[in-house]
N, C-alpha and C positions, 0 to 999 in steps of 0.2 A: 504494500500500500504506500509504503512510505516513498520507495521509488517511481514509484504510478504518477503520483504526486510531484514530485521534483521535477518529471517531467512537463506538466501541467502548464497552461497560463496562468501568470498571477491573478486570485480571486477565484479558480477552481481547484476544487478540491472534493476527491471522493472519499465514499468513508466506506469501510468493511460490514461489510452485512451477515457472512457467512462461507463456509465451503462447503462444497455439496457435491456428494459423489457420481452423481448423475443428475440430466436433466431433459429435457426437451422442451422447445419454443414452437409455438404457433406465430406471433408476432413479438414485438420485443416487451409488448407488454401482455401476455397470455401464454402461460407458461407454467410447468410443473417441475420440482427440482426434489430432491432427497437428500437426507440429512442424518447423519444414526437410525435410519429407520423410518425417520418423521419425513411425512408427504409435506410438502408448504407448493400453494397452489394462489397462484395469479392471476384473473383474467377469466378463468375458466369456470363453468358454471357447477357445481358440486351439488351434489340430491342432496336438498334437505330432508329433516327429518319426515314429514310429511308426506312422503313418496314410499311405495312397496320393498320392504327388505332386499328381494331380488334386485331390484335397480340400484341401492346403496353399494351391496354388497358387491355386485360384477364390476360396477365403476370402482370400488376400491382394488379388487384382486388386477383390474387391466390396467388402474397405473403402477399396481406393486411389479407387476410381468415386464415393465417396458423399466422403470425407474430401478427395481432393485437388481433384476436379471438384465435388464438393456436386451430385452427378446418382441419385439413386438408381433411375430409370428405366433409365440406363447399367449399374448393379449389375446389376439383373432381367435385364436382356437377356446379359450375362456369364452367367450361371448357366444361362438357357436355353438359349445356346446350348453349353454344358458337356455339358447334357443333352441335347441333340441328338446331340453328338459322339460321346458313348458309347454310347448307343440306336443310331448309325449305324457303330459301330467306326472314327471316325476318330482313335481315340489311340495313341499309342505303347506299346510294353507296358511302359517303363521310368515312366511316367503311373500304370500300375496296379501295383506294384508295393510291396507293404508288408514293412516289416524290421522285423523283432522279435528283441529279442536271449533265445538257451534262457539261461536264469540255473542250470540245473542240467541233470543228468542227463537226456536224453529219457523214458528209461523209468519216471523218479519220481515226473513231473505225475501227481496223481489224477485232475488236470480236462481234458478234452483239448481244447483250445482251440488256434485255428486253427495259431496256429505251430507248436505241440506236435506235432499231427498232420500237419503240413507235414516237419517234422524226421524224424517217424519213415520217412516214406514216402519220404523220401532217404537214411536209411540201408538200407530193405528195397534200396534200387539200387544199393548200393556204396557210396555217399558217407560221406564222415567227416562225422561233427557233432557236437558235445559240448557241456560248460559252456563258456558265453562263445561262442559261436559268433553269429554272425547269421542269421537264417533269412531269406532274400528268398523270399517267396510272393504267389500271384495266385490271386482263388477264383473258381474256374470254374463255368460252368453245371451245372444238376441238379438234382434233388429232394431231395438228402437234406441235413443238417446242414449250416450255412455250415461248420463245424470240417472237416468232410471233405470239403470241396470245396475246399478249401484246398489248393495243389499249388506243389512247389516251380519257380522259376522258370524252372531250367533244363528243365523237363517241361511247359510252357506255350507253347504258338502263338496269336498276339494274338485270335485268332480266337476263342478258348476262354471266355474271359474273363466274367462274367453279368455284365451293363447294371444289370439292379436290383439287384445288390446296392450297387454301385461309386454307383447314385445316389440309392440307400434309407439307405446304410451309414456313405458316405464324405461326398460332397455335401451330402446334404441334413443331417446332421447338422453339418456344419461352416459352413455359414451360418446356418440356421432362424434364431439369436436375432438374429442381424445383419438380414434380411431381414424378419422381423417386428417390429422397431424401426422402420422405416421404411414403413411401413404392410404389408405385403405377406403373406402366408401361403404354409408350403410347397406347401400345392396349386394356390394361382395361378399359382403361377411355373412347375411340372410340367404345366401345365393351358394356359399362358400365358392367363388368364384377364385381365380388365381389374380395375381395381378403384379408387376415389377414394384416390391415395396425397398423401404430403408433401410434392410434388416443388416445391408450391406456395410452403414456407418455407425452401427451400436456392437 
């Protein structure tokens, strides 16, 4: 640092943030790096809590595959075979499983979006729900609205559960930028297509 700086123009001056044994950049400001272990993430959009365990979980193992292994072949194959799992119902339903907290009244939402209408359909069964409550739901198979196919957990059998939406909604939304930093597109990896990736400079 100190030599960085010497070199510098007077009135610039950088300061040490960290070393990091690996890394990968999107742009110079979106970018994931490692550090003893610890992920530190710039830019990039990370599943909150509020999104299906499966989606937490694949986004955490595909940057540990690329960051701690430097294998982004490793990543691809994690994802697909996520997407196989769920295409074959080999997940747990506590995997598909989204919580959303009602911040108010059920009956106030004007918008009726998935929790909302997960909530109400537990109270038409007897159940308490109110402000502050947690709505655990799973959206199940069907044609109409993802909002109404939204059912609450205890009214779900793993069986129920729709494949595309958990790998339209949850998955692929919660890698795409990661996976296309590293050459790859969400259709390759749904498709398991080949394609000329980076695997060549990690």
């Amino acid at each position: 640092m100190e030599a960085v700086n010497n070199d510098l123009p007077s009135g610039m001056e950088l300061e040490f943030e960290g070393f990091f044994q690996r890394g990968f950049f999107v742009t110079k400001k979106r970018y994931a790096l490692i550090q003893d272990g610890k992920i530190v993430v710039k830019g990039l959009e990370l599943v909150r809590r509020d999104w299906a365990p499966v989606a937490r979980k694949t986004q955490e193992k595909v940057l540990r595959a690329i960051l701690e292994e430097g294998s982004p072949k490793k990543a691809t194959k994690i994802v697909q075979k996520v997407i196989d799992d769920i295409k074959k119902g080999n997940l747990a339903l506590e995997d598909l499983v989204i919580n959303t907290q009602i911040t108010r009244n059920p009956d106030s939402y004007q918008q009726n979006a998935p929790h909302v209408m997960a909530a109400k359909k537990a109270i038409e069964r007897g159940r308490k729900v109110g402000r502050g409550s947690i709505m655990r739901y799973v959206v199940v198979k069907g044609r109409s609205p993802i909002s109404q196919r939204a059912e609450p957990l205890e009214d779900v059998n793993v069986a129920d559960y729709d494949p595309s939406y958990y790998i339209e909604n949850q998955v692929l939304p919660a890698i795409s930028r990661i996976i296309e930093a590293i050459g790859y597109s969400p259709e390759e990896i749904v498709h398991q297509e080949k394609q000329s990736s980076l695997d060549s400079f990690f």
